[in-house]
N, C-alpha and C positions, 0 to 999 in steps of 0.2 A: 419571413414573409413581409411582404410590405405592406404599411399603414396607409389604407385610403379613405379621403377627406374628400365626405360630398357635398359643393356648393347650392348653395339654393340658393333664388332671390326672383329681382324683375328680369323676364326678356326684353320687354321692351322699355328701355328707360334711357333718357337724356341729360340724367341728372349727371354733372360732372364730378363732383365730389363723390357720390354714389360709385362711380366705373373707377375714378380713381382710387377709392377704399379698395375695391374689389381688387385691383390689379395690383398694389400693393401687397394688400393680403398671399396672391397667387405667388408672388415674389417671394415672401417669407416662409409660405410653405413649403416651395419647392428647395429654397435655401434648407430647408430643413429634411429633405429626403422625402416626403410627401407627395402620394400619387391625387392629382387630382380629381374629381370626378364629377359630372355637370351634364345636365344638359345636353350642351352640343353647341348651341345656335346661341343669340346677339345677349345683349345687353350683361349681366350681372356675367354671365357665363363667360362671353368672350373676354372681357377684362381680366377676368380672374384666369384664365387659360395663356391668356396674351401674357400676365405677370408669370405665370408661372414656368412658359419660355424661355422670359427674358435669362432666368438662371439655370437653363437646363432641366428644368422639372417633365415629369410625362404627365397625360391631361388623357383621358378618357368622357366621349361623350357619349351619353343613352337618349340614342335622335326618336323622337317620335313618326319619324317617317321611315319608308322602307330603303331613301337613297340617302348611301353617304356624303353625296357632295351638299347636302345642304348644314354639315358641320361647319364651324365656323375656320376661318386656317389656322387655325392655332391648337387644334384637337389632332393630340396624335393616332388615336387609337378612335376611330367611329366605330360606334355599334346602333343599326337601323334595326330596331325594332317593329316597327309598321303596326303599332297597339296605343300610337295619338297617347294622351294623358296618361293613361294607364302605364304608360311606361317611369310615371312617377314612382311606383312602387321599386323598380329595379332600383331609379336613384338613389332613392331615400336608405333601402337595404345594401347597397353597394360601401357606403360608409361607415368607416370603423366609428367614427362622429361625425354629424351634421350643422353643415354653419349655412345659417339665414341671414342673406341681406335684403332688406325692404320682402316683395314679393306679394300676388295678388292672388288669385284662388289656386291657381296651376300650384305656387308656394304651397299655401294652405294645405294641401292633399299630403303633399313630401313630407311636410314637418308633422300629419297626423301618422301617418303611415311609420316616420321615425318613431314615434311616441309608441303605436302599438306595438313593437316592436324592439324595444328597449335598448333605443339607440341614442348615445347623448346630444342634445342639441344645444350648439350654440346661435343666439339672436342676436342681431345685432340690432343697437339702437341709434336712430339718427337720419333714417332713412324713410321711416313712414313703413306699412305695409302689413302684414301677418309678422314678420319679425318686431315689428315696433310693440307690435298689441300683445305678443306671448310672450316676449323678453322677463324674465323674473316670475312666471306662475305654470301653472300644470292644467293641463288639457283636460285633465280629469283622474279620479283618486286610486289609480290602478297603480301609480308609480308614485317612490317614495319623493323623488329629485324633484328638482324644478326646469325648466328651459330656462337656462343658464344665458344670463344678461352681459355684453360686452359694447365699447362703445369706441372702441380705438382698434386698428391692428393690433399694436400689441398685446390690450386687454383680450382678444381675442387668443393671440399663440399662448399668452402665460393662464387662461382657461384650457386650454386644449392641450397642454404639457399637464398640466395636474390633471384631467380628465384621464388620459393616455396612463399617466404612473401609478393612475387608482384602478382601472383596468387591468394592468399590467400585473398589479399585485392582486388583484383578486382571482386572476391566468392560473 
C-alpha cells in the first residue's frame, strides 16, 4: 500500500523561499515514491503538488468546494468535498504523517485534528505561522512525542524516514 504524505501550510502566501521549500520538498518526496496529499488550491499546496510532478509523483487534493476545477493543475486526483474547512479533518487523517509549512488558522485545525488522532507531525521552522509556534512541543499531554521540528528539506525526509521505520516496526 502506498505511503501518504499530507501537506499542510499557507494558501495564500507570496513568500518565495516559502513555495520554493515547499516544491522542493514535493520533488523529494515523490522521488521517493510518496503519494501527496493537500488541499487542492494555491500557495503551500500548489508548490508542493507542482514539485511533486516535476518527478512523476501523484498528488491528491481534498477541495473544500463541491467543483473540481478549482484544484490547482497540478493535482492529479481532485476530491470536492463541498464541507468548506471541515474538510481539514479528511486532510489531516488522510496522512500516514503530517508536514506544516508556516500556515494560519485553516493550519491550526489540521495539525490539531493530526494530534487527536495520533498522526505524526512534522513542522517546519522558518516560515512564520502555527508550524513555527508548535515546532518542538505538544498540543497537549494525551501524547507521549512532540511535533517534531525540521528546518531544511532534508531535515525534514531524514525525520520522516525515521518516523516511517519506527511505524513500520511497531506494524
Amino acid at each position: 500500500m502506498r505511503i501518504l504524505i499530507s501537506i499542510i501550510g499557507d494558501s495564500e502566501t507570496e513568500n518565495l523561499e516559502q513555495l520554493t521549500f515547499a516544491e522542493r520538498l514535493g520533488e523529494e518526496l515523490a522521488k521517493r515514491g510518496y503519494v501527496i496529499v493537500c488541499g487542492g488550491r494555491g500557495g503551500v499546496m500548489e508548490a508542493v503538488a507542482k514539485g511533486a510532478k516535476k518527478q512523476g509523483g501523484i498528488t491528491i487534493g481534498i477541495l473544500p468546494s463541491i467543483h473540481k476545477r478549482e484544484a490547482n493543475p497540478y493535482i492529479d486526483i481532485a476530491l470536492p468535498t463541498g464541507m468548506g474547512f471541515a474538510r481539514n479533518i479528511i486532510t489531516a487523517l488522510a496522512g500516514d504523517v503530517i508536514i506544516a509549512i508556516g500556515g494560519k488558522s485553516g493550519t491550526l485545525t489540521e495539525i490539531s485534528y493530526a494530534w487527536m488522532f495520533g498522526k505524526p507531525i512534522i513542522a517546519v521552522k522558518g516560515f512564520g505561522g502555527w508550524s513555527e509556534q508548535l515546532a518542538g512541543s505538544r498540543i497537549d499531554e494525551r501524547r507521549r512525542d512532540i511535533i517534531y521540528s525540521a528546518e531544511t528539506v532534508d531535515g525534514v525526509i531524514s525525520l520522516l524516514e525515521k518516523i516511517l521505520k519506527q511505524k513500520k516496526s511497531l506494524d
